[in-house]
N, CA, C and O atoms as a GROMACS GRO file, in nm:
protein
  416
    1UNK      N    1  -2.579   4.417  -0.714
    1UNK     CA    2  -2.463   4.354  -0.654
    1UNK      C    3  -2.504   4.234  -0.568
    1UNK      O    4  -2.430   4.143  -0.532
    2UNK      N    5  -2.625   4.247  -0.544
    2UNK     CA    6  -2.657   4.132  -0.444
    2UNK      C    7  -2.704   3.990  -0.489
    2UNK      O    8  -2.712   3.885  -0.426
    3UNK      N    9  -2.735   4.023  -0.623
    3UNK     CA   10  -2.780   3.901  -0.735
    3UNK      C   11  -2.633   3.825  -0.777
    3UNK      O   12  -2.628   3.703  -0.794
    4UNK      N   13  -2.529   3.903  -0.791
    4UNK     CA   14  -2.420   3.891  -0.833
    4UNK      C   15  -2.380   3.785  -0.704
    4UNK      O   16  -2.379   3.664  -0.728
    5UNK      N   17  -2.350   3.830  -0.581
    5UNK     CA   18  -2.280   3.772  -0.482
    5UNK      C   19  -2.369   3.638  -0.452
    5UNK      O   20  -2.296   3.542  -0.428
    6UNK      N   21  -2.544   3.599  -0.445
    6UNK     CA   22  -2.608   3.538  -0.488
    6UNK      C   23  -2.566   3.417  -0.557
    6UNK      O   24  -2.567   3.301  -0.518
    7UNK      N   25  -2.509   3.495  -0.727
    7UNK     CA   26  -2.481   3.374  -0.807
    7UNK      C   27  -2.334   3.271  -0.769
    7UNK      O   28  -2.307   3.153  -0.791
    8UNK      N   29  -2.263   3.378  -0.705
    8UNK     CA   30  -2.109   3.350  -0.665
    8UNK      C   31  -2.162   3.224  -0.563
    8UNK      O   32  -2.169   3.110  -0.609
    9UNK      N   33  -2.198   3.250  -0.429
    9UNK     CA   34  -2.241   3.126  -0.340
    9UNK      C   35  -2.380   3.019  -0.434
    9UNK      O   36  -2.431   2.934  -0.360
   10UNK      N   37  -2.416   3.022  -0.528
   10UNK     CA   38  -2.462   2.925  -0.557
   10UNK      C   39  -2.360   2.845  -0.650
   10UNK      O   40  -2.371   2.730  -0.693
   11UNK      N   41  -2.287   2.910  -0.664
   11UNK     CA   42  -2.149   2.873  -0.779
   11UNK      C   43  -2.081   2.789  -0.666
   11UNK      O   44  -2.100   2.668  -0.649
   12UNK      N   45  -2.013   2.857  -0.603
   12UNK     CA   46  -1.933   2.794  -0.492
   12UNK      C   47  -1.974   2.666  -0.507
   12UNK      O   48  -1.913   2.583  -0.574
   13UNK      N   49  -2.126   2.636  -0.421
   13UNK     CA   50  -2.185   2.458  -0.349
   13UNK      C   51  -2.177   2.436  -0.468
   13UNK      O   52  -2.064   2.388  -0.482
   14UNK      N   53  -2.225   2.441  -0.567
   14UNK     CA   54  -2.248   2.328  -0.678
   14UNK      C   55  -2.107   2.278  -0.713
   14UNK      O   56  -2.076   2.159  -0.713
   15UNK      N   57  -2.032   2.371  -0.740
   15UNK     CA   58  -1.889   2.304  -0.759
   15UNK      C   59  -1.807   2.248  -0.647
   15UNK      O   60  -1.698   2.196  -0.675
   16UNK      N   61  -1.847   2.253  -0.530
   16UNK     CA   62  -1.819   2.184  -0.394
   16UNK      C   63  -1.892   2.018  -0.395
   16UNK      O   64  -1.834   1.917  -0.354
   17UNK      N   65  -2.014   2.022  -0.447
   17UNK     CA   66  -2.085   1.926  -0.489
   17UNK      C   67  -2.043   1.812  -0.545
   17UNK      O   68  -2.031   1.700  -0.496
   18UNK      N   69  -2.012   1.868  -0.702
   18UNK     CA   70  -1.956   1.778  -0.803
   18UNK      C   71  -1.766   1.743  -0.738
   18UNK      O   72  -1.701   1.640  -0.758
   19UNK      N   73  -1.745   1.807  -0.700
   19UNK     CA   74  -1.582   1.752  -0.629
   19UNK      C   75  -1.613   1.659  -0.540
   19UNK      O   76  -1.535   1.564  -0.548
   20UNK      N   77  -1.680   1.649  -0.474
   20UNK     CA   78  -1.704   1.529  -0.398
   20UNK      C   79  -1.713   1.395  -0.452
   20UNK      O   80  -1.690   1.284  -0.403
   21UNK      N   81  -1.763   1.441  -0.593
   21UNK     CA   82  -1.850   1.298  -0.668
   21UNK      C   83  -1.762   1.176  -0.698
   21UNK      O   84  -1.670   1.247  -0.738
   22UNK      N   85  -1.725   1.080  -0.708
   22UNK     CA   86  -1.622   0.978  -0.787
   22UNK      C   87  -1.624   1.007  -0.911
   22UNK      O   88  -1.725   1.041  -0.972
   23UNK      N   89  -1.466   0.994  -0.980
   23UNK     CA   90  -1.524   1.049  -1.108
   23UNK      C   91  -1.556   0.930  -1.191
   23UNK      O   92  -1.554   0.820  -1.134
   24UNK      N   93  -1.587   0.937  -1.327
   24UNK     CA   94  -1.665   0.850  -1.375
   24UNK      C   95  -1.553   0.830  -1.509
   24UNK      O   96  -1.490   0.930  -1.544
   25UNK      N   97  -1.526   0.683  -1.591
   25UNK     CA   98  -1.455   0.660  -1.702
   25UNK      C   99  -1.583   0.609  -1.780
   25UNK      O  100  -1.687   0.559  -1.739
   26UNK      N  101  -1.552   0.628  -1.865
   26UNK     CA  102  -1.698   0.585  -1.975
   26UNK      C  103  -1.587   0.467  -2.081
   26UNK      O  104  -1.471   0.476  -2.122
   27UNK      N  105  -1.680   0.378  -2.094
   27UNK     CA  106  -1.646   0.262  -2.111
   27UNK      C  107  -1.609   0.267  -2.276
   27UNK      O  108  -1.672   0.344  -2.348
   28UNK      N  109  -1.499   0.177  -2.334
   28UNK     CA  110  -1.472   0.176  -2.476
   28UNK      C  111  -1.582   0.151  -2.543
   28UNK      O  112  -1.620   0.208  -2.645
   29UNK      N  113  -1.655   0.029  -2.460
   29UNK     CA  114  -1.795  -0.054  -2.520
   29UNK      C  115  -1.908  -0.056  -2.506
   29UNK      O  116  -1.999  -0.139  -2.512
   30UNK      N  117  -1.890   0.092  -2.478
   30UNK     CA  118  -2.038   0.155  -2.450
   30UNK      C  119  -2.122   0.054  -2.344
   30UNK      O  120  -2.232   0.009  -2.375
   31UNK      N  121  -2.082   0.035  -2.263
   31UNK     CA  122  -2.127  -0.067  -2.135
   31UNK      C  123  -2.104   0.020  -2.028
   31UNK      O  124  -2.013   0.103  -2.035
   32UNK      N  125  -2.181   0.008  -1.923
   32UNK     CA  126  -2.201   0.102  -1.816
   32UNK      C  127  -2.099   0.135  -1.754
   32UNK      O  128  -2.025   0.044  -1.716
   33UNK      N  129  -2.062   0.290  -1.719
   33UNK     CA  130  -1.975   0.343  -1.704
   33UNK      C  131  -1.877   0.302  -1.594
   33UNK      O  132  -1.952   0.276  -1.500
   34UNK      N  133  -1.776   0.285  -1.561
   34UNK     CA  134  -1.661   0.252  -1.446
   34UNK      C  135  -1.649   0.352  -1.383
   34UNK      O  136  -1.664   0.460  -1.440
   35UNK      N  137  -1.615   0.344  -1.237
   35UNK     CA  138  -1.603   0.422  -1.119
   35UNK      C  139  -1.447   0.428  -1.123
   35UNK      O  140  -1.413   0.309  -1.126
   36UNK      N  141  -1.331   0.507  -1.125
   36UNK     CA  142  -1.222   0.553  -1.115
   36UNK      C  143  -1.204   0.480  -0.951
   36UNK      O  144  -1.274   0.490  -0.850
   37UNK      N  145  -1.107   0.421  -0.972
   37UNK     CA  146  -1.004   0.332  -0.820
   37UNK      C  147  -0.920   0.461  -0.777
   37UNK      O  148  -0.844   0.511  -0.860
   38UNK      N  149  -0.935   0.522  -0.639
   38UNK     CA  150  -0.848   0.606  -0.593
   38UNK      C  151  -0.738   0.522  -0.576
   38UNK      O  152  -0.726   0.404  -0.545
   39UNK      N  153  -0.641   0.637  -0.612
   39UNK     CA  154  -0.490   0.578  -0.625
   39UNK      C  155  -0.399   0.507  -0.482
   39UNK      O  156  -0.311   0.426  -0.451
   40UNK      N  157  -0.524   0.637  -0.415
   40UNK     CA  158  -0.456   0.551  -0.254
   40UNK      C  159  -0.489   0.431  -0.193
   40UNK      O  160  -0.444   0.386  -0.088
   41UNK      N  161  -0.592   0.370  -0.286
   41UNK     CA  162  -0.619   0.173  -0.229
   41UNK      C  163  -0.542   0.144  -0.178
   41UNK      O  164  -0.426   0.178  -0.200
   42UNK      N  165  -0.579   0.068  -0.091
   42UNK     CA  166  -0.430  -0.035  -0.014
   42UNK      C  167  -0.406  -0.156  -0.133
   42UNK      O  168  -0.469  -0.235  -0.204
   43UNK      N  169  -0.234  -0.099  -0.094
   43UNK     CA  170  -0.196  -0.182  -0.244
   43UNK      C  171  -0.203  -0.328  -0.133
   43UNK      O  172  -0.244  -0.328  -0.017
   44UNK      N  173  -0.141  -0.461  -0.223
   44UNK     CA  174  -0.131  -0.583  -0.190
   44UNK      C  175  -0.014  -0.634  -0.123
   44UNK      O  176   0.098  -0.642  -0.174
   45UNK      N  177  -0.054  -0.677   0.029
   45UNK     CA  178   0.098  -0.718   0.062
   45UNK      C  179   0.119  -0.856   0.003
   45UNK      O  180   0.038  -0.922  -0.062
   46UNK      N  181   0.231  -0.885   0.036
   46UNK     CA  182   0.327  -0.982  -0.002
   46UNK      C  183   0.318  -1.070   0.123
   46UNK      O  184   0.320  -1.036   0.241
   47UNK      N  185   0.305  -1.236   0.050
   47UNK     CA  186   0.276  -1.330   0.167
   47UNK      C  187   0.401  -1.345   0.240
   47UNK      O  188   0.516  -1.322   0.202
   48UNK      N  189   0.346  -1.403   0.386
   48UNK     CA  190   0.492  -1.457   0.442
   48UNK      C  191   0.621  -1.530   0.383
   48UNK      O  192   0.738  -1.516   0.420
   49UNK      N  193   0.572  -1.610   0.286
   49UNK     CA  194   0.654  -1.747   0.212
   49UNK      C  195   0.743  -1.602   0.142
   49UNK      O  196   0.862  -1.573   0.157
   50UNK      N  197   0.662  -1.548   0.084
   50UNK     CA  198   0.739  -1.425  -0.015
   50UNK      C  199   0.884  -1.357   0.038
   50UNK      O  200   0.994  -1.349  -0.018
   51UNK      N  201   0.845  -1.318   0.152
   51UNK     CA  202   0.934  -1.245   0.244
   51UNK      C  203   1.025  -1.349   0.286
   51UNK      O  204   1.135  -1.297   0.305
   52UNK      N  205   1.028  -1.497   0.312
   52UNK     CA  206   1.106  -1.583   0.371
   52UNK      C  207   1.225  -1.591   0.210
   52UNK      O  208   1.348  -1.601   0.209
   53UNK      N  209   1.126  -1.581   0.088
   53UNK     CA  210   1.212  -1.651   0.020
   53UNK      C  211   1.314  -1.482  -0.013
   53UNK      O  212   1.436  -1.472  -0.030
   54UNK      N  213   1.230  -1.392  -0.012
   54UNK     CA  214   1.362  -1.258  -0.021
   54UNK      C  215   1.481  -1.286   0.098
   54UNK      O  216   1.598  -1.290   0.061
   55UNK      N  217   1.455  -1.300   0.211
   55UNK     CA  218   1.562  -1.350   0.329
   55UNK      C  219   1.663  -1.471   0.250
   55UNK      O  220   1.780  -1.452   0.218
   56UNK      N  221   1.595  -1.580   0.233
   56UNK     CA  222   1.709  -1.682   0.174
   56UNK      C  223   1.817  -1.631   0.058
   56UNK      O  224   1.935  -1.653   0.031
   57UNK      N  225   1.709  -1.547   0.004
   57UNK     CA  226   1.830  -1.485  -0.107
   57UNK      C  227   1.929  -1.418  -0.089
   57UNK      O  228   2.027  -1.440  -0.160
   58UNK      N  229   1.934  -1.315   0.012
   58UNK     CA  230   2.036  -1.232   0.072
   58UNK      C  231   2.131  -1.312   0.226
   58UNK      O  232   2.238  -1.269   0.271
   59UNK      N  233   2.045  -1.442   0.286
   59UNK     CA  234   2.140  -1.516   0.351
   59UNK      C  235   2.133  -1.635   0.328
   59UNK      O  236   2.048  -1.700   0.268
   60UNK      N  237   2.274  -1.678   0.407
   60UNK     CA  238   2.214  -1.858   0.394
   60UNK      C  239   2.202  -1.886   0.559
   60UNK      O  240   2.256  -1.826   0.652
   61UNK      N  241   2.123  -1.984   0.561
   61UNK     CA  242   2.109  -2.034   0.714
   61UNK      C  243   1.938  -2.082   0.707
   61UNK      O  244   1.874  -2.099   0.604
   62UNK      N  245   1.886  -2.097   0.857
   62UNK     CA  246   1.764  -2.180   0.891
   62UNK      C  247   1.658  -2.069   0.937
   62UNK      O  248   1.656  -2.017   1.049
   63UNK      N  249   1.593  -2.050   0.859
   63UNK     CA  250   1.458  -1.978   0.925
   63UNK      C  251   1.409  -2.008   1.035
   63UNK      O  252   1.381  -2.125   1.060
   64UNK      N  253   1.389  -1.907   1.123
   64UNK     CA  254   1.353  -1.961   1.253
   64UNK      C  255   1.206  -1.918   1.283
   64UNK      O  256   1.116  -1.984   1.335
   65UNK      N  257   1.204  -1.786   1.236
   65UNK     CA  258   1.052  -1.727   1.268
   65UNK      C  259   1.015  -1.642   1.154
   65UNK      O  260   1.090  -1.634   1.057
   66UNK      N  261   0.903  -1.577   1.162
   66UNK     CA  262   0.856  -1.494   1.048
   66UNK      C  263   0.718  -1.418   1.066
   66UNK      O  264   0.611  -1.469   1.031
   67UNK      N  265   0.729  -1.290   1.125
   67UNK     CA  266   0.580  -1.251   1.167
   67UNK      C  267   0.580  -1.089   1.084
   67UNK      O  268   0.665  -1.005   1.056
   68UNK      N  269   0.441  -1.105   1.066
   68UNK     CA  270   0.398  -0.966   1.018
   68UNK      C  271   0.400  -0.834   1.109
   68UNK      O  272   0.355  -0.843   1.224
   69UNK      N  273   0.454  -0.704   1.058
   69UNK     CA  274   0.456  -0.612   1.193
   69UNK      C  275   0.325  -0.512   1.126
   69UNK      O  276   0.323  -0.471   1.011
   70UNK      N  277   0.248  -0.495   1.202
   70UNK     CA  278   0.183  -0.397   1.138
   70UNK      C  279   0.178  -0.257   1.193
   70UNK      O  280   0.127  -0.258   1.305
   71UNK      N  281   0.215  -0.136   1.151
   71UNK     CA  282   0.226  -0.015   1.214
   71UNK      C  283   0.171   0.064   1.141
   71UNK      O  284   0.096   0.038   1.046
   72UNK      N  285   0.225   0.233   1.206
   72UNK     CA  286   0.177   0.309   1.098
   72UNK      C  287   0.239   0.347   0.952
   72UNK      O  288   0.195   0.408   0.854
   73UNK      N  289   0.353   0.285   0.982
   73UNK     CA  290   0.378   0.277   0.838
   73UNK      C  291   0.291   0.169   0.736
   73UNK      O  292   0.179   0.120   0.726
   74UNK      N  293   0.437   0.166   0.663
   74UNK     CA  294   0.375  -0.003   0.553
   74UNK      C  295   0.425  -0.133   0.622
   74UNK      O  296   0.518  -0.153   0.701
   75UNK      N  297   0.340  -0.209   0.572
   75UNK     CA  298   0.356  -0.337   0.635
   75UNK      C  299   0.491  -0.385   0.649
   75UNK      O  300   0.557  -0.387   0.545
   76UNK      N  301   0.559  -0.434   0.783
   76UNK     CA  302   0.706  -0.529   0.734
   76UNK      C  303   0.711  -0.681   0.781
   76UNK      O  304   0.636  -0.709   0.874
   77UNK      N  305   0.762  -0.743   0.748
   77UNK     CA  306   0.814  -0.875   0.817
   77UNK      C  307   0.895  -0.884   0.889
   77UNK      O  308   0.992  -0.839   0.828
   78UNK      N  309   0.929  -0.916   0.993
   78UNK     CA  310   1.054  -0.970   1.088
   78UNK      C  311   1.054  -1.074   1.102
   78UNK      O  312   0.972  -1.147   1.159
   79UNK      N  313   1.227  -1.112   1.010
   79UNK     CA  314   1.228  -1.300   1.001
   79UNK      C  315   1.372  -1.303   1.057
   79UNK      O  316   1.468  -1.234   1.023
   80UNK      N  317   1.365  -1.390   1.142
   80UNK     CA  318   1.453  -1.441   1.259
   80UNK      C  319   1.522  -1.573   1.173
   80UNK      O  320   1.455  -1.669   1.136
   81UNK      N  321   1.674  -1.558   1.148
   81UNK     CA  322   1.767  -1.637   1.079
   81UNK      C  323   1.842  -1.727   1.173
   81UNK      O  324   1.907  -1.673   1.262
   82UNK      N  325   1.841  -1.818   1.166
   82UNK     CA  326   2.009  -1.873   1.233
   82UNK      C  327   2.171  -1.927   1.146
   82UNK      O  328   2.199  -2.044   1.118
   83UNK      N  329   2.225  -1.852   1.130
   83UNK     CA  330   2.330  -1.854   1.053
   83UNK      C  331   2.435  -1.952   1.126
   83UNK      O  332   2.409  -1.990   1.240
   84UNK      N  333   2.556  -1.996   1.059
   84UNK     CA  334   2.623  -2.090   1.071
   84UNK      C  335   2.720  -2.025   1.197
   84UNK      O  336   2.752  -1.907   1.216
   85UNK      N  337   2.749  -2.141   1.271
   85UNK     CA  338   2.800  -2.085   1.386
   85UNK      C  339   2.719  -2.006   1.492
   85UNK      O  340   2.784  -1.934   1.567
   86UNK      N  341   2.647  -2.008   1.500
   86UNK     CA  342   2.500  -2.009   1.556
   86UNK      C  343   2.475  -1.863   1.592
   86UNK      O  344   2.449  -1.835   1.710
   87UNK      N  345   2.480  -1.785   1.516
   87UNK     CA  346   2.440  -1.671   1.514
   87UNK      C  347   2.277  -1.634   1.493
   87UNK      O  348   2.200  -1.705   1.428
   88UNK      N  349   2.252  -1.554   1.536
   88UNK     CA  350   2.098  -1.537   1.498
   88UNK      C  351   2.090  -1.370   1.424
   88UNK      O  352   2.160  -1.280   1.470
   89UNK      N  353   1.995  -1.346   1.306
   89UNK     CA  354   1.997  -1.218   1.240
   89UNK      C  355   1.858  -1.207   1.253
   89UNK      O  356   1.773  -1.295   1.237
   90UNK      N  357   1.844  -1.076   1.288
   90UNK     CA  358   1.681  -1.007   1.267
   90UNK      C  359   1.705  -0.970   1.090
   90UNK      O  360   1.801  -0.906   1.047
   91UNK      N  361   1.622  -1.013   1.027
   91UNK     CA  362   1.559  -0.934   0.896
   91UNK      C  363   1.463  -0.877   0.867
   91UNK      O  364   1.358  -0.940   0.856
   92UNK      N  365   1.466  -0.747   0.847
   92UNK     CA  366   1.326  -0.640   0.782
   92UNK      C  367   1.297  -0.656   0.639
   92UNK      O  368   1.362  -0.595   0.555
   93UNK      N  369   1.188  -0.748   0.605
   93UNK     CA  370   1.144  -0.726   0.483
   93UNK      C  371   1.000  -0.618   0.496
   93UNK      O  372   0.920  -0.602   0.588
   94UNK      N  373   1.018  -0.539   0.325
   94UNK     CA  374   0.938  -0.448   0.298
   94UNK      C  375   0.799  -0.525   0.257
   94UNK      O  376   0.804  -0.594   0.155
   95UNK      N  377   0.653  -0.516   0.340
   95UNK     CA  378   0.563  -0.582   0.331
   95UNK      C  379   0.503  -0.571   0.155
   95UNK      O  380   0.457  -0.663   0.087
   96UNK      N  381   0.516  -0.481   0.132
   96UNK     CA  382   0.538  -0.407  -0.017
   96UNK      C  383   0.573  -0.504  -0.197
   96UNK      O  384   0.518  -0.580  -0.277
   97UNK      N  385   0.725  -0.417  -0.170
   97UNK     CA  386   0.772  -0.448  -0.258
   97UNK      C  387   0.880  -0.590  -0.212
   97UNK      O  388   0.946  -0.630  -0.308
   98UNK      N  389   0.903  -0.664  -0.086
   98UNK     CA  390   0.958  -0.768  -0.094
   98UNK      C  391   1.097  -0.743  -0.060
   98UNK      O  392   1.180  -0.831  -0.036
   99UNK      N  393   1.119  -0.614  -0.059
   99UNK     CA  394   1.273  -0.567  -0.078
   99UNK      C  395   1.315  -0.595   0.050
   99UNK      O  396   1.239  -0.554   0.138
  100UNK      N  397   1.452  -0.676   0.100
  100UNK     CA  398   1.545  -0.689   0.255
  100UNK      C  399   1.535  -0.526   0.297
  100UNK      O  400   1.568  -0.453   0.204
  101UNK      N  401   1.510  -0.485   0.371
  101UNK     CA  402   1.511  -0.317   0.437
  101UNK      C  403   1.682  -0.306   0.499
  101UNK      O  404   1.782  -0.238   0.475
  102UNK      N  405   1.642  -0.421   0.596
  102UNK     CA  406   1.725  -0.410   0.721
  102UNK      C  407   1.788  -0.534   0.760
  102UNK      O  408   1.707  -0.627   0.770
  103UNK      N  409   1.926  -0.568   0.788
  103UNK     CA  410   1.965  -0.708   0.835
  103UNK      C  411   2.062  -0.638   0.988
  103UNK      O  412   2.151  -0.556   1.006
  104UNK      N  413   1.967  -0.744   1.082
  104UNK     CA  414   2.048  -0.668   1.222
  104UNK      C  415   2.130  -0.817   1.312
  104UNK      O  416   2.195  -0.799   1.415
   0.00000   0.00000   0.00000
């Protein structure tokens, strides 16, 4: 029984081992193998201009400001509008996908 429990904890690490490893894609062209991209990369934000031009689309008026917020979420923009009659609108763009979040 003690050879047995033995093989069990050498079982265990080795397969604790190989889970750690990156896994590996082997190439169509037989060219050295590719390392698998974890899915959780930081995807790509979206430039300021990007986010100004999602704002113009959903208002009309004069851009006034445009800054990146960075938190613990995902990235957003807050772009400061001046609308006709001189109103001013906060806009939340999604640092993301570009999408208006929020118009305040």
């Amino acid at each position: 029984m003690h050879l047995l429990h033995s093989k069990f904890i050498l079982l265990l690490f080795t397969s604790m081992a190989f889970a750690s490893m990156p896994a590996v894609i082997e190439a169509a062209d037989n060219s050295k193998p590719k390392f698998a991209i974890a899915s959780n990369e930081k995807e790509r934000v979206i430039s300021k201009g990007q986010a100004i031009a999602a704002v113009k689309s959903e208002l009309k008026g004069k851009v006034l400001s445009a800054t990146r917020i960075d938190s613990k979420g995902p990235p957003v923009y807050k772009v400061k509008v001046l609308l006709a009659k001189g109103r001013i609108r906060t806009v939340y763009v999604d640092g993301i996908s570009g999408r208006v979040i929020r118009i305040n």
